[in-house]
C-alpha positions as CSV (number, residue, x, y, z in Angstrom):
1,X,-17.1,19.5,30.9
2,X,-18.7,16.4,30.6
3,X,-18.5,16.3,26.7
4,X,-14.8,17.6,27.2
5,X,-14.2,14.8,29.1
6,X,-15.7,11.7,27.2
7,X,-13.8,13.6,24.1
8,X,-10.4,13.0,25.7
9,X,-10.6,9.6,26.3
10,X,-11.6,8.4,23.3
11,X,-9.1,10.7,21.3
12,X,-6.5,9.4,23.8
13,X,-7.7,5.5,24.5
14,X,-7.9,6.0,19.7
15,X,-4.2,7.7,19.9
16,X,-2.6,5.3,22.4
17,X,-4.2,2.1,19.9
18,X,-3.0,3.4,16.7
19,X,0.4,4.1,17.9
20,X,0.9,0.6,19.1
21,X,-0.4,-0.8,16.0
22,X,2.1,1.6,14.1
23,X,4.8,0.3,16.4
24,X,3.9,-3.0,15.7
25,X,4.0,-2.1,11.4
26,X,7.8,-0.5,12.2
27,X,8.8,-3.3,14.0
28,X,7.6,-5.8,11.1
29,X,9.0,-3.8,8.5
30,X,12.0,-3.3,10.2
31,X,12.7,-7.3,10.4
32,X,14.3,-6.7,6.8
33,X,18.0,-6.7,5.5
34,X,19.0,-3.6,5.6
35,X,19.3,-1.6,2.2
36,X,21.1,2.4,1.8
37,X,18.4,4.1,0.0
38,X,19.3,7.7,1.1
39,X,21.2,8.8,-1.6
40,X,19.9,11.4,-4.7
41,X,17.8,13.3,-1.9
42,X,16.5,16.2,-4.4
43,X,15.4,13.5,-6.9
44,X,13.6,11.5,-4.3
45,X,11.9,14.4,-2.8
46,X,11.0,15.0,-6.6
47,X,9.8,11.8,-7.2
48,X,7.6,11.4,-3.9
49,X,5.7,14.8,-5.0
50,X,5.2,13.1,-8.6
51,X,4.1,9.5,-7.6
52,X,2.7,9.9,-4.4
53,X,1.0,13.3,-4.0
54,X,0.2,14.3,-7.9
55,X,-0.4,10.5,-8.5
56,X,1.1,10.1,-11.9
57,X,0.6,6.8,-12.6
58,X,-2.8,7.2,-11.9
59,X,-3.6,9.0,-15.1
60,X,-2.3,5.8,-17.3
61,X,-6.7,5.4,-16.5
62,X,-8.1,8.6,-16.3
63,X,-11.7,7.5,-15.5
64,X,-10.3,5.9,-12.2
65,X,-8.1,8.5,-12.1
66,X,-10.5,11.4,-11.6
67,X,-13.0,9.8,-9.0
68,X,-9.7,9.2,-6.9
69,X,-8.9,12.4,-6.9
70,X,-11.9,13.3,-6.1
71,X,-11.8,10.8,-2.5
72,X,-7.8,11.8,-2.5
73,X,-8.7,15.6,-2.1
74,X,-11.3,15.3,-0.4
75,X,-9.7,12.9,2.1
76,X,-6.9,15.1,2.5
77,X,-8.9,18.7,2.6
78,X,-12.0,18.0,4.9
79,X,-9.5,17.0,7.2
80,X,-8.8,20.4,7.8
81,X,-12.8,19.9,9.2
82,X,-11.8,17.6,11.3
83,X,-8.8,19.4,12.9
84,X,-11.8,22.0,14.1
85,X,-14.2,19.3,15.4
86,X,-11.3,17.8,17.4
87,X,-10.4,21.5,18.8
88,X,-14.2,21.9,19.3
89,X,-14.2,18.7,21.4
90,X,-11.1,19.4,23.4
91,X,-11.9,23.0,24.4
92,X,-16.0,22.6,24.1
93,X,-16.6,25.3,21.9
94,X,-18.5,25.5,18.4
95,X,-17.0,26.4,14.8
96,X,-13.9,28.2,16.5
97,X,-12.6,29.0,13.1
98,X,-15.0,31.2,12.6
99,X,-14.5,33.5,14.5
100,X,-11.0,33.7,13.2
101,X,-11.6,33.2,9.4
102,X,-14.7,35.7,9.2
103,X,-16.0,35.3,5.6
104,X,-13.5,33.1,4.3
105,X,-14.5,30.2,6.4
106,X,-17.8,30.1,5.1
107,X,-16.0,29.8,1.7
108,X,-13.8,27.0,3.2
109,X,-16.6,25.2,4.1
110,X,-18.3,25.6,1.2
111,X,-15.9,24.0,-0.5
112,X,-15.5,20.9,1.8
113,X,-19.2,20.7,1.3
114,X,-18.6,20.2,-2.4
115,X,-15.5,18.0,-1.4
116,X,-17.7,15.7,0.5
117,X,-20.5,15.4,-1.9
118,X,-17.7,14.1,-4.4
119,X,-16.1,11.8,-2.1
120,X,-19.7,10.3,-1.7
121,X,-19.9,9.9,-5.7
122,X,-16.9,8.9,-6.1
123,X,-17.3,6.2,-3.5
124,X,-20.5,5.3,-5.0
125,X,-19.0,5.1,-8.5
126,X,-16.4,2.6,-7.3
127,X,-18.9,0.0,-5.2
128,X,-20.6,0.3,-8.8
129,X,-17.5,-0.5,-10.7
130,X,-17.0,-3.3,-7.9
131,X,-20.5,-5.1,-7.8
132,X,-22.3,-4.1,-10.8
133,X,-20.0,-3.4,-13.7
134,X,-17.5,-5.9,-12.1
135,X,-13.8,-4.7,-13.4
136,X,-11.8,-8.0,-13.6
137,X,-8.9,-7.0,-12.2
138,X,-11.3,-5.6,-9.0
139,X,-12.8,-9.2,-8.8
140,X,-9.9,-11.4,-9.4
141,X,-9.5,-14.4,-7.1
142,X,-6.5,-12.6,-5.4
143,X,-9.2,-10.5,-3.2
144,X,-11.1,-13.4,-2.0
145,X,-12.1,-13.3,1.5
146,X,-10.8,-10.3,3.6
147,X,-9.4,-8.2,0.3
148,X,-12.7,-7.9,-1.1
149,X,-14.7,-7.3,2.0
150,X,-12.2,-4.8,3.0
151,X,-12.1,-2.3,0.1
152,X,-16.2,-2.8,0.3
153,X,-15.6,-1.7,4.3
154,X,-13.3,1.6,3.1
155,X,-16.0,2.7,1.4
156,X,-19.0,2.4,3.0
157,X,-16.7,3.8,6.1
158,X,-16.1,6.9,4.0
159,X,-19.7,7.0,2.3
160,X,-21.2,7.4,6.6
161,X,-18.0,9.4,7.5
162,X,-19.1,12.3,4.5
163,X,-22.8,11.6,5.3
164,X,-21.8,12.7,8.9
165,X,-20.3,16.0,8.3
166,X,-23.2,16.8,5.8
167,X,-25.9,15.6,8.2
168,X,-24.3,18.1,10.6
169,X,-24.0,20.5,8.5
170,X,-27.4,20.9,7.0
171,X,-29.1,20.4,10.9
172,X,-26.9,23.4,11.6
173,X,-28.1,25.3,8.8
174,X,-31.6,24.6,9.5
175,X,-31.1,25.8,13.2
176,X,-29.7,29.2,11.8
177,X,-31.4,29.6,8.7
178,X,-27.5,30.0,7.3
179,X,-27.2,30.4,3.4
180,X,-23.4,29.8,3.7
181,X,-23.6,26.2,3.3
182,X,-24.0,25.1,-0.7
183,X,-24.9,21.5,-0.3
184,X,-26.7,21.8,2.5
185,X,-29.1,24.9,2.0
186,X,-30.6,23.2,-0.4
187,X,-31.3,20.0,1.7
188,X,-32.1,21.5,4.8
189,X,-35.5,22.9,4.0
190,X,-36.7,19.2,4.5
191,X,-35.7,20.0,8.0
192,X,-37.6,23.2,8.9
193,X,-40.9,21.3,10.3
194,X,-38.3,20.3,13.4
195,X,-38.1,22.6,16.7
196,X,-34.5,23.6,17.2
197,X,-34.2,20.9,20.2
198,X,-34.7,18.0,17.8
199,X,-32.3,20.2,15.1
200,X,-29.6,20.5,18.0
201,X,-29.8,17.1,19.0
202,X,-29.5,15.6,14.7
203,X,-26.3,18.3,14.4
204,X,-25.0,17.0,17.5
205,X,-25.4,13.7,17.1
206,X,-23.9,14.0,13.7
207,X,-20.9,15.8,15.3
208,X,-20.0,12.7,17.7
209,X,-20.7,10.3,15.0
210,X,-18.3,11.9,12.6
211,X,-15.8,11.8,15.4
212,X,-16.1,8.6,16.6
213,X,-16.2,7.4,13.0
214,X,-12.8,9.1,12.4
215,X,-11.6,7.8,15.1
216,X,-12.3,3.9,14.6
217,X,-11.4,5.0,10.8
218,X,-7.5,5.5,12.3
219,X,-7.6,2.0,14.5
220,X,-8.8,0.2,10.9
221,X,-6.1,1.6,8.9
222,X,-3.2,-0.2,10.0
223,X,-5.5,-3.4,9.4
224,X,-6.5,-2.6,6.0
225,X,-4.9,-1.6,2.4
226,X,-5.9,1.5,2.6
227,X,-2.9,1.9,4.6
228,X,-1.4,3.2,1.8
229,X,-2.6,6.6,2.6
230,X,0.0,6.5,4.9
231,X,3.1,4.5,3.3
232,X,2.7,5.7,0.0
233,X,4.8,8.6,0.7
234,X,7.8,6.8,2.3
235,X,7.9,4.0,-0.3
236,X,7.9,7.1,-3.5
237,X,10.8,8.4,-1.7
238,X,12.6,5.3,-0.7
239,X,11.9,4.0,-4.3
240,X,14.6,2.7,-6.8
241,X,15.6,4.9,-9.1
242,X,18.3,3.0,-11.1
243,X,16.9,1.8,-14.5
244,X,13.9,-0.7,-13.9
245,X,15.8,-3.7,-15.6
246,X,18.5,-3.2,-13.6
247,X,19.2,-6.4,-11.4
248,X,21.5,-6.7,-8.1
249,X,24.0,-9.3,-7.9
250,X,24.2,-11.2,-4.7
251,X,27.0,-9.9,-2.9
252,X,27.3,-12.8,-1.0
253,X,27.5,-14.9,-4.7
254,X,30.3,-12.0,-5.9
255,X,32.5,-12.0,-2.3
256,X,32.7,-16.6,-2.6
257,X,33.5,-16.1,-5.5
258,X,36.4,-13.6,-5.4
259,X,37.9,-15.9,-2.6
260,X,37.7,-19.2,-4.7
261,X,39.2,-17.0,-7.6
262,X,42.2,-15.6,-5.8
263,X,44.3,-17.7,-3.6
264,X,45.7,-15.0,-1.9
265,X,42.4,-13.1,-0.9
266,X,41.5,-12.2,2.5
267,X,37.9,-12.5,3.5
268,X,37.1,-8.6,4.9
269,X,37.5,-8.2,8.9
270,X,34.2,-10.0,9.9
271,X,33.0,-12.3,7.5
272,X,30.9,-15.0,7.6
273,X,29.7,-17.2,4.8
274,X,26.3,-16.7,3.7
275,X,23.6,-19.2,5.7
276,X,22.1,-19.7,2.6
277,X,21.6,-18.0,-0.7
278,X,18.5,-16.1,-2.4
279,X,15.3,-15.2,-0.5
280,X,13.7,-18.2,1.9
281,X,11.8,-16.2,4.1
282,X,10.7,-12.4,5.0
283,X,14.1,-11.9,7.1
284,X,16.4,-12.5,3.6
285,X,14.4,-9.4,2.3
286,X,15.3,-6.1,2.2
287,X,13.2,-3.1,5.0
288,X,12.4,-2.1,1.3
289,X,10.6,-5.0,-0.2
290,X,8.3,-5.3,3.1
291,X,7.5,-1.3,3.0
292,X,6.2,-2.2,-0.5
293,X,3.9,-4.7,0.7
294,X,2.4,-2.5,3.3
295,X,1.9,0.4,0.9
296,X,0.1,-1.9,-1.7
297,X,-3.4,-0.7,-2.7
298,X,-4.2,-3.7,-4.1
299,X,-5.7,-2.1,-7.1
300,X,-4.2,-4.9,-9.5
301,X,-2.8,-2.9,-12.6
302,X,0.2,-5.3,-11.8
303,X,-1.7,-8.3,-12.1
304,X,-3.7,-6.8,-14.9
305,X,-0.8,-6.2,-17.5
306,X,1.2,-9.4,-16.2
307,X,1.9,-11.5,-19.5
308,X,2.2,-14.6,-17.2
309,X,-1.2,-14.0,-15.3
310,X,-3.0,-12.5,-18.8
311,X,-2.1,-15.7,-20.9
312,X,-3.6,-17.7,-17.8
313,X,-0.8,-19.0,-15.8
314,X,-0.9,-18.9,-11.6
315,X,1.4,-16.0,-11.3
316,X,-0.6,-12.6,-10.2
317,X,2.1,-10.0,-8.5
318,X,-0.5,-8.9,-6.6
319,X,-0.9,-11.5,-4.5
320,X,2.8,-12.2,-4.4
321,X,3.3,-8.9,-2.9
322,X,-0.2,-9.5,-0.9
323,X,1.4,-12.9,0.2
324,X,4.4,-11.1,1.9
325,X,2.5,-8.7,3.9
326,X,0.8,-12.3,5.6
327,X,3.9,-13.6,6.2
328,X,5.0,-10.8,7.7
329,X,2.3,-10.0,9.9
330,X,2.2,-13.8,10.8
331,X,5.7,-13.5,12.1
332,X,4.7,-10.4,13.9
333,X,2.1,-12.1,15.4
334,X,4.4,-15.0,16.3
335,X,6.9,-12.3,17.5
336,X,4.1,-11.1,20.1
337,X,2.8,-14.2,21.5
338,X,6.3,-16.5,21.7
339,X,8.7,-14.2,21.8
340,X,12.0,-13.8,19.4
341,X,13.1,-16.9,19.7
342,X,10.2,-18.4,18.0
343,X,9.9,-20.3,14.8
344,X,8.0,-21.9,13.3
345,X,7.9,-24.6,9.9
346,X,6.7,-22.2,7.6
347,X,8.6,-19.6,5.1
348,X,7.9,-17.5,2.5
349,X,8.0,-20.4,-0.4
350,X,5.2,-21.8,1.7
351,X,2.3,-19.1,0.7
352,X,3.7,-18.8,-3.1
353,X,4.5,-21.7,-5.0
354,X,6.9,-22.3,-7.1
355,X,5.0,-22.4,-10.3
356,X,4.1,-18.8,-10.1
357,X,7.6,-18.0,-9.4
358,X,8.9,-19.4,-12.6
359,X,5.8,-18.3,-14.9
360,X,7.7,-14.4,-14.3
361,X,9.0,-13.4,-17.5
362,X,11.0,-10.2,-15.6
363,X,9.4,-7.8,-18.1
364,X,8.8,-5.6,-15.4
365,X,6.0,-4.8,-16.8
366,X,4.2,-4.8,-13.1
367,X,6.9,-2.6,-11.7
368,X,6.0,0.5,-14.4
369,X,2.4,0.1,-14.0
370,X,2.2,0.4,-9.9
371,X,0.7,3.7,-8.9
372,X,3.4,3.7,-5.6
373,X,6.5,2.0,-7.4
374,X,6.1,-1.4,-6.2
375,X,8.7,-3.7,-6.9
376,X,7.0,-7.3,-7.0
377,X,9.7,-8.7,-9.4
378,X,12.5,-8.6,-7.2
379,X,10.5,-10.7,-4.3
380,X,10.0,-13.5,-7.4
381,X,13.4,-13.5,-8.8
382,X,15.6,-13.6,-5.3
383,X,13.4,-16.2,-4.3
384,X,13.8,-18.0,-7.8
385,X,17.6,-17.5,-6.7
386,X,17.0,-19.5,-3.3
387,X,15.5,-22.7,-5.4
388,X,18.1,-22.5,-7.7
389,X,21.0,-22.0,-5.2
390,X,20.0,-23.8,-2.5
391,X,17.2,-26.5,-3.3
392,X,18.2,-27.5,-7.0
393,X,14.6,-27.3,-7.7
394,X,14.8,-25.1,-11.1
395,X,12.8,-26.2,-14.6
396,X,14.5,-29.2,-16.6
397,X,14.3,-26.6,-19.0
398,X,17.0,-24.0,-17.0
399,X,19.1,-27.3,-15.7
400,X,19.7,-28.1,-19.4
401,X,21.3,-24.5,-20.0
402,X,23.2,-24.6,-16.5
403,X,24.5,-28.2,-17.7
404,X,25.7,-27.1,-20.9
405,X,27.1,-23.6,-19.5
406,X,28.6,-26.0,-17.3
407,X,30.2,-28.2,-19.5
408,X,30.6,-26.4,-22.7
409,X,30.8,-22.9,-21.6
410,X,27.5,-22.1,-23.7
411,X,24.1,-22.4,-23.6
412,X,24.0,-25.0,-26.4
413,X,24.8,-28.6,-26.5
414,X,27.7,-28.8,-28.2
415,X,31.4,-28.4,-27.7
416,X,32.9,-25.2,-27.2
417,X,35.4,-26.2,-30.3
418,X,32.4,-26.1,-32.4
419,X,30.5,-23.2,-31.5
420,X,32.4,-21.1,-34.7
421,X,31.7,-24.1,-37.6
422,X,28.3,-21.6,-38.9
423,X,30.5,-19.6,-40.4
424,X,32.3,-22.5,-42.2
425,X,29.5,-23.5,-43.2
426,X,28.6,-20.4,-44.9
């Protein structure tokens, strides 16, 4: 009763903390414009089990590819484990679901013991590809500081989390000579020189350090990238599926314009003009655009076929989309300890600059690569919109072609009278 006991608080105090911190996500998220992304229901559906659970985009590497499936699979099957370890700890029994599986839960297990053995190369492979062989787009300045010594954390987290469950499992087959166990029946012969005491204790201990692990694994989620797990699914679904170069006007732009057009136009029952135009700060963006920077993995494909960041200029989507998750937790943050009528001097502009706005080229090219459709291009050109429209701080370059358009209603410096003397000419 004891055991029973200490299980229920920590799964409850572990429940209780994780909700509030997903509360705290919804609420962040939620501090976006909103956006009508329910439409096309059977395509999204389609696209969710494409992107987010077959991991399409994956395969554009197939080497990175096939050790994440290996920690995806694994991840999402030994959890089935864990669901009997928490019904274990609740009611204080051991292995209930084998005494409702009969033989085909020693061939579950079986399996998950495989499953974990590849999660643990898998994770080894990538601290490998981190430290040693040093992919560029996994050491990029972007992941300086926290990033790096996060996705170093997830790891080692998951390499002690698998360790756990086959610690426990080969203890336990030591203590009942069990041949069930493919992993471990070969390890636990190292074990037989124990007395079942010491066994009981190693399998038990195993048992509460897998659990407690798990449970601190939930509470560092909502902290980490690998929070994608999680968001991955909603932001497939709620992804756009118009054609990727296809850009939205600012309705704002459209309805001023329709008024100054037409004398006789009635602004619609309610309007206001727009405070300001383009994207200043996290509340001008869309629920959609901040769901994205939650589900980012920061894997860097973006950054890694960006022409802008590949020919060395400052622009890495990445971090732009890395940059509005900070912003938006700092609000949140602000939110918490001043209350909602809080602001402070900062905005968006203030954590990416404009040179890396204008080094975009709006190839998309980050949007196709990201494994959970991403859209880091439309957070750089609506805030390009907001220097344009409301600070006048574009290139000399663009105020040249906005002069001329201007002026001679064409890109070019010359009259609009002359604009057919080429074919004279010729």
């Amino acid at each position: 009763m004891i055991s029973q006991l200490i299980f229920l608080i920590l799964f409850g105090s572990a429940l209780y903390f994780f909700v509030l911190n997903i509360k705290k996500i919804r609420r962040n998220i939620l501090l976006g414009k909103d956006k009508n992304l329910s439409d096309k229901k059977p395509t999204r559906w389609r696209n969710m089990a494409l992107m987010a659970l077959g991991q399409k985009r994956m395969f554009d590497r197939p080497v990175s590819a096939f050790f994440h499936i290996l920690i995806y699979v694994g991840f999402v099957l030994i959890n089935l484990e864990v669901l009997e370890i928490l019904i274990d700890g609740a009611l204080g029994t051991h292995r209930i679901f084998e005494s409702f599986l009969g033989d085909f839960y020693y061939v579950l297990i079986g399996f998950f013991e495989i499953l974990a053995a590849g999660v643990l190369l898998a994770c080894v492979v990538f601290l490998l590809r981190r430290y040693v062989t040093k992919v560029p787009r996994l050491r990029h300045s972007d992941l300086e500081g926290f990033p790096i010594k996060d996705a170093t954390a997830i790891l080692c987290i998951e390499i002690l989390l698998m360790g756990a469950v086959l610690l426990m499992n080969i203890s336990d087959t030591a203590l009942q000579n069990a041949a069930w166990m493919p992993v471990s029946m070969w390890i636990a012969p190292l074990f037989n020189y124990l007395d079942a005491h010491t066994l009981h204790q190693i399998e038990r201990s195993a048992w509460w350090g897998h659990l407690i692990g798990i449970l601190l694994f939930l509470n560092y989620l909502p902290f980490s990238k690998h929070f994608h797990i999680i968001t991955a699914f909603p932001n497939t679904w709620y992804a756009n599926l118009e054609n990727t170069g296809k850009l939205e006007n600012l309705q704002s732009v459209a309805q001023e314009v329709s008024l100054m057009m037409d004398a006789s136009a009635v602004p619609p029952d309610g309007y206001e003009p727009p405070a300001h135009f383009g994207v200043k700060d996290i509340k001008d963006l869309s629920w959609k655009n901040l769901l994205d920077a939650y589900s980012c993995t920061e894997c860097g494909r973006c950054t890694s076929v960006c022409p802008a960041n590949l020919t060395g200029k400052l622009l890495s989507p990445r971090r732009v989309v890395m940059k509005v998750r900070d912003r938006m937790e700092e609000i949140g943050q602000n939110l918490d300890k001043h209350g909602p009528d809080f602001a402070d001097e900062k905005d968006l502009h203030s954590y990416i600059s404009a040179e890396e706005l204008w080094a975009c080229t709006t190839c998309n090219a980050c949007v196709e690569a990201c494994p959970v459709q991403i859209n880091p291009m439309e957070v750089i050109y609506t805030m390009r919109q907001y220097l344009v429209m409301e600070k006048s701080a574009a290139p000399n370059e663009l105020n040249a072609m906005f002069s001329n358009l201007e002026n001679n209603g064409a890109p070019w410096q010359f009259s609009a009278m002359d604009r057919a003397n080429w074919a004279k000419e010729s």
